[in-house]
N, C-alpha and C positions, 0 to 999 in steps of 0.2 A: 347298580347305579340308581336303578327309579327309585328303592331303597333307601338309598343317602338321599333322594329329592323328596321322597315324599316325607319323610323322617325331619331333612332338617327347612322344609317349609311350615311342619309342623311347632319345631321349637324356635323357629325364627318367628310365627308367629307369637310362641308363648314369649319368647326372650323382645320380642317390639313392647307387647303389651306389659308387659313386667316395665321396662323401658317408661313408657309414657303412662302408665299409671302411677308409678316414682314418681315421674317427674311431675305427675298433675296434683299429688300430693306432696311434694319433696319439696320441689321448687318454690311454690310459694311460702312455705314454713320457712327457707333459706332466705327467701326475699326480704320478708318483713324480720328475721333476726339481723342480716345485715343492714338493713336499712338500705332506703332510694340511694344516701351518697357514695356507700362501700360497693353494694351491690352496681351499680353502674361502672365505679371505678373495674370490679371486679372483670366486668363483660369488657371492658375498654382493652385492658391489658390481655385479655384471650384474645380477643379479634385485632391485636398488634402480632402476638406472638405468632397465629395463625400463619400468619406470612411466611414464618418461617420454613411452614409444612412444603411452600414454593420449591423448595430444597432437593425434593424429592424429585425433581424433574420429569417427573410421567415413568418413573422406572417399574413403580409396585404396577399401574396398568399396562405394560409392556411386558412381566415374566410370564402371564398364562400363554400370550400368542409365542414366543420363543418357546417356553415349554411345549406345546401343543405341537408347537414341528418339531422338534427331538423326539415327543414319544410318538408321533407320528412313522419316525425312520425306526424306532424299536431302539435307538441307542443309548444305552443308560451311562456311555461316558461320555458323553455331551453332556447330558442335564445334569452330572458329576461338575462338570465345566460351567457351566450357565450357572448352578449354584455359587461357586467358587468365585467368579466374576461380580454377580449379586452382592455377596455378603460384602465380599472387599469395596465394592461402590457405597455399600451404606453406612460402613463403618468409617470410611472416609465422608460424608456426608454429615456422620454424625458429630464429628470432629470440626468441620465449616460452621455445624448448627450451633456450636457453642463459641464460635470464633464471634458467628455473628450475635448473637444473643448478648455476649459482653460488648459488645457495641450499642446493642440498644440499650442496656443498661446504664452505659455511662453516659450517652445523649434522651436521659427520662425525661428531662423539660422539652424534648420536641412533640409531646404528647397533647399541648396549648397551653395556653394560660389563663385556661380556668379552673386547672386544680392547685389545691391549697398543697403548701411543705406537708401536711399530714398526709395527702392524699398522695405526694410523690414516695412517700417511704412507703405506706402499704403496693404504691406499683412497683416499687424496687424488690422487694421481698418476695411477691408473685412474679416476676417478669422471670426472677432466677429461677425458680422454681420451674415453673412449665417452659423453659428453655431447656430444664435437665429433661422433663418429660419428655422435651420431644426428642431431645436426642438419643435416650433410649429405645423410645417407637422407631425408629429407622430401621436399625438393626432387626427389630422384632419383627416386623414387617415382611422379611424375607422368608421367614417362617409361616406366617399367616397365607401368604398369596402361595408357598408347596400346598400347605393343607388344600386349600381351594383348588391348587389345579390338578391333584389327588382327590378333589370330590367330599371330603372330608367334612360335608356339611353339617352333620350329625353334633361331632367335638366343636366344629365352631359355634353355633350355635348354641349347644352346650356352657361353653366360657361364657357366649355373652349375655346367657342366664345369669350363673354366676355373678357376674362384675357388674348386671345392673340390679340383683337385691344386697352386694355388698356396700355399693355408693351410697344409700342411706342408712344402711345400718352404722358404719362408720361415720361419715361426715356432721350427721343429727349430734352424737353426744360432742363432739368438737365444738361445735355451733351454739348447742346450751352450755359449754364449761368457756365462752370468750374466745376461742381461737381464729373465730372470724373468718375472711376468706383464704387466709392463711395455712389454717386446717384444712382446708377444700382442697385448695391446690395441693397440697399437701400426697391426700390421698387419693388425688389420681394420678399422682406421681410413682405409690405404692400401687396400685391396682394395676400400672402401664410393665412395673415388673414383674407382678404375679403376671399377666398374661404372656408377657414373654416365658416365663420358665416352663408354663404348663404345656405351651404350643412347641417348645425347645426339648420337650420330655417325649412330647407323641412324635418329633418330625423324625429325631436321633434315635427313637425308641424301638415301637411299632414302624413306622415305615423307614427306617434306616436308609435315611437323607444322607444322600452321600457330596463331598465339597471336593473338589479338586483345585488346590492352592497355588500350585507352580504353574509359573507364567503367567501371560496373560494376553489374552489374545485379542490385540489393537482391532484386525481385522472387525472381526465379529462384534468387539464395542462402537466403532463408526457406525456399524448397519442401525447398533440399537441406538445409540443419538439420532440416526439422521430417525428411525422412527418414531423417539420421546420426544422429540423436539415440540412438535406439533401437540401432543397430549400435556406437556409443558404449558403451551399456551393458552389449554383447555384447562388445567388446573389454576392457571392466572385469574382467567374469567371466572370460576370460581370463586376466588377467593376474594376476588373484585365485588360481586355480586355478593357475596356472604357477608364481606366483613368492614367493607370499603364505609356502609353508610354507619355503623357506628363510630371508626373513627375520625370522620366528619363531623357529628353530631358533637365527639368531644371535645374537639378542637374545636368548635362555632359554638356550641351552646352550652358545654360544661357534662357533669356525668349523670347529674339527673333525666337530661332527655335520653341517654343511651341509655339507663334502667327501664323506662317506658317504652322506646324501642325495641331493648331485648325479652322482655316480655312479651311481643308480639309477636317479634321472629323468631324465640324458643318455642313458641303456641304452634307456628307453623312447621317447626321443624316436624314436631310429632307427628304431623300430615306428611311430612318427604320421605321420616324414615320407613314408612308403610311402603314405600314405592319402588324400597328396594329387596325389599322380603321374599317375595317370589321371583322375579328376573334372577334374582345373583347364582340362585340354583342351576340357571340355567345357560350360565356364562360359558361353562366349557363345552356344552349341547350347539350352542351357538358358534364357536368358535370352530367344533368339527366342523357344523354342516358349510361355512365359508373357506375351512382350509384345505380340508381333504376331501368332500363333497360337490365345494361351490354350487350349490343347489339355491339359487336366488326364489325359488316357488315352495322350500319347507323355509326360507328363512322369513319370506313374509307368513306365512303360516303362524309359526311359532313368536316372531313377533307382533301379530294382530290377537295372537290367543292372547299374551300376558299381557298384553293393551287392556285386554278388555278387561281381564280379572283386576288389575288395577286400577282400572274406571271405576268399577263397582264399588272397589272397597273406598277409593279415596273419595268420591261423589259423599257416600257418609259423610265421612269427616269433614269435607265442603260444608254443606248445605247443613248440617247438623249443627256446626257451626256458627254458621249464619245467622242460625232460628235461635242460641240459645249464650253465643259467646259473649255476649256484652254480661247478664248476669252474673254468667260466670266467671270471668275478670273482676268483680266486683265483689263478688262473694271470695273467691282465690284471695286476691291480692289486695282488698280493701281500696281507701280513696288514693288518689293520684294518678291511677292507670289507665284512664277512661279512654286514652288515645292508644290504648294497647290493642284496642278490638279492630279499629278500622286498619291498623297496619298488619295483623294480622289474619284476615279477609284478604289484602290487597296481597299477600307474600302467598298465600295461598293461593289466588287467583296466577299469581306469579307462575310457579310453580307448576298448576295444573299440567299441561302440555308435556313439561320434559319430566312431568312424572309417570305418565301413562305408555312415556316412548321411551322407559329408559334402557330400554333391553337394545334400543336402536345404535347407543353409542357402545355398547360391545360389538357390535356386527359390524362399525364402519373402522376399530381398532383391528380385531379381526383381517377386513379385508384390508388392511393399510390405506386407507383413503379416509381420513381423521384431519387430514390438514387444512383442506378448505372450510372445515367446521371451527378449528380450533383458528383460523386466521380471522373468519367474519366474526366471530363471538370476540375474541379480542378486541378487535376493532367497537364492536356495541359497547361494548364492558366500559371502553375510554369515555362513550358518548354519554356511558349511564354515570359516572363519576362527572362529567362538566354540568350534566342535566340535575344531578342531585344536589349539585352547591346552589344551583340558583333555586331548586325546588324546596330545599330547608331554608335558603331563609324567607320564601313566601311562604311556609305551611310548615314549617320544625319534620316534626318526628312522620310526618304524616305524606311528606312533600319528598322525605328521599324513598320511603316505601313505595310511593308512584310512578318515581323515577328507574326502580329495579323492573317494576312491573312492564313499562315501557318500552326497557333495553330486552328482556327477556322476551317477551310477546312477538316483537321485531328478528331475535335473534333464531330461537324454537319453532314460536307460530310461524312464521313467513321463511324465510331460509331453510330452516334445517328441516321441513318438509317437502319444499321441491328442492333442494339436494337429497335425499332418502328415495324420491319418484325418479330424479330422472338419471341418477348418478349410481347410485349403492344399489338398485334395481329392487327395492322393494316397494311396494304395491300400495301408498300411501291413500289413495282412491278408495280401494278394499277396507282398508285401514279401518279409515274415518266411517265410511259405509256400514260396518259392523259396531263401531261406537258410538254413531251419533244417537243414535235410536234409545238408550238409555240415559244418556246425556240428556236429551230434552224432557224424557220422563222424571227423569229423577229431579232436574228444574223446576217440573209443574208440578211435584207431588211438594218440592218445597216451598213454590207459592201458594198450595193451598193451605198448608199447615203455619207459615208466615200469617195469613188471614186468621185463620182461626184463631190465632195467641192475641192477638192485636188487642182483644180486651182486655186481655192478663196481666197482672205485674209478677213476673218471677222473683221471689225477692227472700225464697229461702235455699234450702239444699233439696228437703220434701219435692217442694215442687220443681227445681230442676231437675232432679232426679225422675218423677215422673214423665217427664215431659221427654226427654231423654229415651227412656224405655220405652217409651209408646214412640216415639217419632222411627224409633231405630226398629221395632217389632213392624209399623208399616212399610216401611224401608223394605225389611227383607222380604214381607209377604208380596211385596209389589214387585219384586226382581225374581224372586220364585218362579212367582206366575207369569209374566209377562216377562220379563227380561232376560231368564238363563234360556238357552238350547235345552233339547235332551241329551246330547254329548256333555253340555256344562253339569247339567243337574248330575250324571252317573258321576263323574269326576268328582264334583263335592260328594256323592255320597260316598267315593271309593274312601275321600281323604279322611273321611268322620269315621271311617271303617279302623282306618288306619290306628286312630286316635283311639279309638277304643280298643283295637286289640294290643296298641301299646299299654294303655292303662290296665285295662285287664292282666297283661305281664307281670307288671308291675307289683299288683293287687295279689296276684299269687307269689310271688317272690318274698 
């Protein structure tokens, strides 16, 4: 098993950066061929569709805790069963996905009325599209979360190498031959079924997933609603928070403000998806030590460790950020975007919190005590959608970014840490105690370098670039020295170890 973690933290790493290096090249190249009005339209009709992912009802994070007590008992014709159950939910799921999908397609004018007849036909022709995609991903799905709860980090990670150097190699020539966002949608609609056949090759193959199709057993579905339900509510919030303020923007201001917007929140995304690179390894670590364990003293352990490793890395990307992101939107994406920089700051300061804690919502899944999280966050999520209407239209693109920031701070910062202290019996005290300490360092290493630029104008690639490698070369030598343990420091050396005796494999191979 440490194996599979240290193996697929290593290509989760490479497959993030592969990931956001794409995207920090990719995306802007897509931007400016589709231009402000297609591009926004573009983002408009994902973060509609998105909804649809609702569908899933919290099932895909509910198979590892079912799974985890099956193999717990040693019975492989239960998890025979629970597959069997799964697959049939999704495929029925998948069938609603497109029931509802033709629904949004045939009411496209509730989208507002600031998109032109032209712009309602390129959303008709994308809406269909990633409507098919998602109903594919359902099914897929069931297969994805075996691999994982099989450990299987190595092949995942693996794929999603893969699938993020094939996205530009594909979509670029689409994009130069006219085919717009059309071709895009296109082929991640191709890329949603390669990923299902390769993962459908390894579950039926090498680990010979087995499905038990007769019957069905009502009992045992109740238990798993009455525990989705709740994770349900927690993917609402979700998607509330994710996706709620572009379709706001489009319906109030039209699709240019949601191009500027989505340039800020894709900016940040590449901050979130770091956050989950190291935690996801360690889901099903986590989910013994709560099921079969209940060991409340390794589980704040183990979630104060990946706290801190994910402090480290995302403080970078914060504060690195900060000191260099306005040029760089500018140099990216040319004029228009200016307000791309403060909402992506603000989405990241968002963020912060339940990225550093997100090993925390596996351990309260786990222990089934997810509901009072998934109740008060719904509850914030409603207050961040009334707070965002009144906040765009005193400040557009700038004033619902605010408004996420708000509900989230309230929701993460204040609740979901004295419920994790006094509820889930992890040691949020400890927590904080062993984070704060770099936190503030790494704040004042970026006021000093803030100061120092202050006479500068960044105003090539040269100098972002430098400015860059020297901010990120202090960075590390400042967490070396003061910031790791000697427990942290062996750990990264063990992991560098790893990486080289993989390459080296390789190199002789």
């Amino acid at each position: 098993m440490k194996s599979q973690i240290r193996g697929g933290v290593v290509l989760s790493f490479v497959s993030q950066g592969i990931a956001i290096l794409v995207g920090l090249v990719y995306m802007p190249l897509m931007v400016r061929m589709l231009g402000q009005n297609e591009y926004g339209t573009y983002q408009l009709v994902q973060s509609v569709v998105n909804y649809l992912n609702l569908m899933n009802f919290g099932f895909s994070g509910a198979y590892i805790r079912f799974f985890s007590l099956a193999k717990a008992k040693g019975d492989e014709e239960e998890i025979a069963r629970l597959n069997g159950m799964f697959l049939r939910i999704f495929l029925l799921i998948s069938l609603l996905c497109l029931l509802a999908g033709g629904m949004l397609v045939s009411h496209i004018h509730l989208l507002g009325e600031h998109l032109t007849e032209a712009d309602y036909a390129i959303t008709k022709r994308l809406m269909v599209i990633l409507v098919v995609n998602l109903a594919v991903s359902f099914p897929s799905s069931v297969f994805t979360v075996y691999l994982s709860a099989n450990e299987q980090f190595v092949y995942l990670q693996g794929i999603n190498v893969l699938i993020n150097i094939l996205i530009p190699l594909l979509n670029l020539p689409l994009l130069a031959t006219g085919h717009g966002s059309t071709g895009v949608v296109s082929v991640t609609l191709l890329l949603t079924c390669l990923r299902l056949v390769l993962n459908l090759y390894l579950c039926m193959g090498k680990l010979k997933m087995r499905f038990r199709l007769r019957g069905f057993d009502f009992s045992r579905f109740k238990v798993l609603l009455g525990f989705t339900f709740f994770i349900f509510l927690s993917d609402v919030v979700d998607q509330l928070n994710s996706n709620v303020d572009k379709v706001l923007l489009g319906r109030m201001l039209g699709t240019v403000p949601v191009a500027v917007y989505a340039v800020g929140y894709n900016l940040s995304t590449y901050y979130t998806i770091l956050s989950w690179v190291i935690p996801e390894m360690f889901i099903p670590e986590a989910n013994r030590l709560a099921i079969e364990e209940k060991d409340d003293e390794k589980l704040t352990e183990i979630f104060t460790r990946i706290g801190c490793y994910n402090n480290e890395i995302l403080l970078l990307i914060l504060t690195g950020f900060i000191l260099v992101g306005k040029p760089f939107i500018r140099l990216c994406y040319g004029e228009g975007y200016e307000l791309s920089y403060p909402v992506a700051v603000i989405l990241m300061l968002a963020a912060y919190i339940p990225s550093i804690q997100t090993l925390g919502v596996n351990i309260q899944n786990a222990k089934n005590m997810h509901r009072p999280r998934s109740v008060i966050y719904f509850v914030v999520a409603c207050v961040n959608v009334l707070v965002s209407i009144v906040l765009i239209r005193r400040w557009g693109v700038v004033g619902t970014a605010l408004g996420t920031l708000g509900a989230v701070l309230l929701g993460t910062g204040v609740f979901m840490n004295l419920y994790y202290q006094r509820r889930i019996g992890l040691d949020v005290r400890y927590f904080w105690k062993k984070v704060i300490r770099w936190t503030a360092l790494a704040a004042m290493l970026c006021l000093a370098v803030f100061l120092c630029l202050r006479p500068f104008t960044i105003d090539n690639w040269w100098k972002l670039g430098a400015v860059v490698i020297g901010y990120s070369c202090l960075y590390a030598g400042l967490l070396w020295k003061v910031g790791l343990r000697g427990d942290e420091k062996a750990q990264v050396i063990s992991l560098f170890e790893t990486v080289r005796a993989k390459m080296g494999r390789g190199g002789k191979a």
